[in-house]
N, C-alpha and C positions, 0 to 999 in steps of 0.2 A: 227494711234493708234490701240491697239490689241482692239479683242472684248473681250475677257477676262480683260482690263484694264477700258473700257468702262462700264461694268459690275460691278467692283468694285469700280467704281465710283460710278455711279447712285445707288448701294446699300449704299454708303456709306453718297451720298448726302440724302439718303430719308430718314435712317438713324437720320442724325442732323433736319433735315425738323419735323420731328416725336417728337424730343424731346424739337424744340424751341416751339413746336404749343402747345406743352403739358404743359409747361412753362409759355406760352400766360395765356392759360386760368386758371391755378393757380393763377396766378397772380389778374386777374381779379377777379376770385371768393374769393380771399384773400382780395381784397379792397373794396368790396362790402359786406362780412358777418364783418368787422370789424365795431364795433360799440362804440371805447372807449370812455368817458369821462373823459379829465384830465382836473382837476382843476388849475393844475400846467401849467403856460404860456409854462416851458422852456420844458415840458414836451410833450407838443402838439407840439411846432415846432419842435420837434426830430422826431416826429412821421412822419412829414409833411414833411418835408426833406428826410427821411427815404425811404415816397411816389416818392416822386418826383425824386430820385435817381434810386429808380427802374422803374419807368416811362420812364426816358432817358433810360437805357440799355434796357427798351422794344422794344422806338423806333427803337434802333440800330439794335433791335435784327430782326424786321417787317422788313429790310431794307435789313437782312442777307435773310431772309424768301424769299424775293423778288427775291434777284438772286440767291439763290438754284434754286426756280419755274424755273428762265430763264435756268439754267445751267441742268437742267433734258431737256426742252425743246430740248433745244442744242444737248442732247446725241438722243434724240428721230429721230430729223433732220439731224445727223450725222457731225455736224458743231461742238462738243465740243471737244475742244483741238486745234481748228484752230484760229490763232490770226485774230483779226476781222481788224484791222490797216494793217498788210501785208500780211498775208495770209497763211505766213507761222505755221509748226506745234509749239503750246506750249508744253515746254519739261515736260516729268512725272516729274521730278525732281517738277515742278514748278508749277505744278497740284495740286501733292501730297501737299505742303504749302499751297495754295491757292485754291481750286477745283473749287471756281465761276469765278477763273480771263478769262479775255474775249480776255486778251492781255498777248503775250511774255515778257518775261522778257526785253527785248530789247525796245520795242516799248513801255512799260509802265517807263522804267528807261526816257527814252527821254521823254516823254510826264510830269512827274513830275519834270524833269529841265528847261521844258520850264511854267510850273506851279512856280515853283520859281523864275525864271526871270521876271515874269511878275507880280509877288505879288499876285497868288491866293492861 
């Protein structure tokens, strides 16, 4: 991979890194200053639901967080954009869609059919 491609990655991963961490803690400081009282039952589990909604895409979101971390590592160690299964290069094409994948397009299309064969 070029170092100008390697470059526009890691700016672009730090980039999404910056604005989920910014997110995070909106989030947090958004459920911590809210203080409503509804009298209304249907009222409060909208609310709670509402939480809880946004709760799940934070986790997702901690999870995304996690493998930018690994995928900046990767450029650091010069290992990002090599399939960690074959070894071979993962294509920009495939980058550019995915920028944390760890695996070619090859070796992840096999590994999710042997994922459905087996009912995971």
């Amino acid at each position: 991979m070029k170092k100008k491609d390697k470059e526009n990655f890691k700016k672009h991963l730090t980039e999404r890194l910056k604005d989920l961490l910014n997110q995070a803690g909106n989030t947090v400081s958004g459920m911590t200053e809210t203080k409503e009282n509804f009298p209304d039952p249907t009222d409060r589990a909208a609310l709670e639901a509402d939480r809880n909604f946004m709760l799940r895409i934070r986790d997702r979101e901690a999870k995304l967080i996690k493998k930018i971390k690994e995928a900046l590592e990767r450029i650091e160690t010069d290992t990002y954009g090599i399939c960690e299964s074959c070894g071979e290069d993962i294509s920009i094409k495939r980058l550019k869609a995915r920028p944390v994948t760890t695996q070619c397009i090859d070796c992840k299309s096999k590994e999710e059919a042997l994922e459905k064969a087996l009912g995971i």
